[in-house]
N, C-alpha and C positions, 0 to 999 in steps of 0.2 A: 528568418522570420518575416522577410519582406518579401512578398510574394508580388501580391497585384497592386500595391501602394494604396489602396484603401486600410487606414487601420483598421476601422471595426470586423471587415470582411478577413483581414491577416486574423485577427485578435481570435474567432471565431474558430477558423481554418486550423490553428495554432488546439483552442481546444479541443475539437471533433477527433485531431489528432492524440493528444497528449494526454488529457482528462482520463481517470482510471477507469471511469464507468463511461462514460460517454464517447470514448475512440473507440469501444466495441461494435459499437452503431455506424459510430460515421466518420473512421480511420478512413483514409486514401487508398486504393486497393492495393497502389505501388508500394507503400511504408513497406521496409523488410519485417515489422515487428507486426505480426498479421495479425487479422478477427479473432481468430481461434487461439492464437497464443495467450492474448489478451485477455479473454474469456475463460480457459483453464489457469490463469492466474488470479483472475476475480475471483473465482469460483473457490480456487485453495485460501485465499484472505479470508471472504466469509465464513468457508469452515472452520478457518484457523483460529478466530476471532470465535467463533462460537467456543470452541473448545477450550480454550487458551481462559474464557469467563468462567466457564461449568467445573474444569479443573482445580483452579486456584479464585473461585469464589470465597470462601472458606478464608485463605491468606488473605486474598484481599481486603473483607469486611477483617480482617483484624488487624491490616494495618491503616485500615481510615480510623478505625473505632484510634487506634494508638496517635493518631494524626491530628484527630478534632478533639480541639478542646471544649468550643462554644458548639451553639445548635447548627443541627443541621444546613449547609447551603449548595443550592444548587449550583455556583460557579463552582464552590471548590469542588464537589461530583466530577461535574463536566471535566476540570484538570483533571484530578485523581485516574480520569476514566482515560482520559488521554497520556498520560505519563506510562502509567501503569498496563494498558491493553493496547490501543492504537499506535501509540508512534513504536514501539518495539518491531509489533508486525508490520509496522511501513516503513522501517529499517530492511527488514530481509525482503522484503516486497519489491523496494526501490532497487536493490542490486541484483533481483532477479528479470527486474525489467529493464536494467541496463542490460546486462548482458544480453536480452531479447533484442533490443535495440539495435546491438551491435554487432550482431550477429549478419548474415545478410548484406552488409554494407562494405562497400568493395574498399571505400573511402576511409572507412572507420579504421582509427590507430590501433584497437585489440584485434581487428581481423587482418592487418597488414602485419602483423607483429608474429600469432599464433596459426595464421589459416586459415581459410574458411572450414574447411573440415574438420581442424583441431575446435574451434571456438561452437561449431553447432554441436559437438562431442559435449563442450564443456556444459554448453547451455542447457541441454537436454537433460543431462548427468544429475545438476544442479535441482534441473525439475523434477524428476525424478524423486530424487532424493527429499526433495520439500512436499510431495506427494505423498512418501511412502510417512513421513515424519505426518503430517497430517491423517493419515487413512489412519498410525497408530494413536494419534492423539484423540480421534473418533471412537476405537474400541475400548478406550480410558474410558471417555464420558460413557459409550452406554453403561459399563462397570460402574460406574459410580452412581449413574441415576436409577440402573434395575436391581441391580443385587447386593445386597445387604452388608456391609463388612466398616472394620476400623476405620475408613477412609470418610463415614458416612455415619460413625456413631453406632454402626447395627441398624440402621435405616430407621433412626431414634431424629435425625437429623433428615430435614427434607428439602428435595431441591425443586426451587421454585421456578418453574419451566417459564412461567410467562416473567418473571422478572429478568432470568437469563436472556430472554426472548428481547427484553426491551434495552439492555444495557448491549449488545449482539448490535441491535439495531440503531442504539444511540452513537457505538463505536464505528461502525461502517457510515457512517454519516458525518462523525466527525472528518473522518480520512477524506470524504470527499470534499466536504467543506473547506477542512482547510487548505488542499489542492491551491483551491483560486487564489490565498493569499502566499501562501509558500513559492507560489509561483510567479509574484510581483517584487519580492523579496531574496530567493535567493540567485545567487551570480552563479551564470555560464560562461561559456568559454574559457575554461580554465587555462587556459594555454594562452592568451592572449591579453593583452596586457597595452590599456586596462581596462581591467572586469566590465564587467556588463551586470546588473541585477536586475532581476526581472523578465518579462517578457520585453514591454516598454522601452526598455530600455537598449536592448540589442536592436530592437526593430526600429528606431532611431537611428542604431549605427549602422548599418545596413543602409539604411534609405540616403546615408550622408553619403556611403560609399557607392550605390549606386547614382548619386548627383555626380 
């Protein structure tokens, strides 16, 4: 993380690269984890996230209704919405971007272990698969929003496109949001001992070792 010894310009460099939505822009062109990876993985989130809402909309408002006792609040929303949609899909998100990560990298312990040909096998396989899981979870939603059946009451029950629209948009927001703090907070270099958390914090140990 210690690159040119200026922190804010490390600090920066560090996000253009790492940030979910913002390394799509202004990744390094060298990173093995390229534009285009990054960008078909944005791209499977937001759909996932759409879908993942419109599907279990229904569940969901009935386990806040079983949740809230008092009136309504918007923090507890904002959790709810993070428990329940966001950090799941930034679970599978995060392992699909390690493996991206680690792909490519001659240095990296999963490509010294597996191959570079086994681990881009794997990587791809992975994406794939999280593709094909999202392209079906699309043909869901439109079933459930156009045509009439148990799922939906006999279209007695209506799905409210602009509120899916805005909880979609509240959750992809979150993710990015909390990016910046999950990233001052949690420890790398797991191997290494002792930990480092944060970005801050490596980049200190770094600059000792290059003194």
């Amino acid at each position: 993380y210690f690159w040119s010894g200026v922190a804010w310009k490390d600090y920066l460099f560090h996000v253009g690269n790492e940030h979910a939505l913002l390394s799509i822009f202004f990744c390094h062109p060298l990173n093995p984890y390229t534009k285009f990876e990054r960008f078909v993985l944005e791209w499977l989130q937001v759909t996932a996230t759409c879908c993942w809402i419109v599907l279990f909309q229904q569940k969901l408002k009935q386990i806040h209704a079983e949740k809230e006792h008092d009136e309504a609040s918007p923090i507890h929303d904002v959790i709810f919405l993070y428990v329940h949609v966001t950090l799941p899909l930034s679970i599978v998100q995060a392992i699909l971007r390690f493996i991206a990560r680690e792909s490519g990298r001659p240095d990296g312990k999963l490509e010294r272990c597996c191959g570079r040909r086994c681990l881009c096998v794997v990587q791809w396989f992975l994406m794939g698969w999280w593709f094909l899981v999202v392209s079906s979870l699309s043909s869901l939603c439109y079933k459930v929003i156009v045509n009439p059946g148990p799922w939906n009451n006999y279209g007695q029950d209506s799905v409210h496109l602009e509120h899916t629209y805005n909880l979609t948009l509240c959750s992809v927001l979150q993710g990015y949001s909390m990016w910046f703090i999950l990233d001052q907070i949690l420890p790398n270099d797991l191997h290494r001992c002792p930990w480092t958390f944060g970005f801050w914090s490596k980049w200190r140990r770094e600059r000792r070792e290059a003194d």
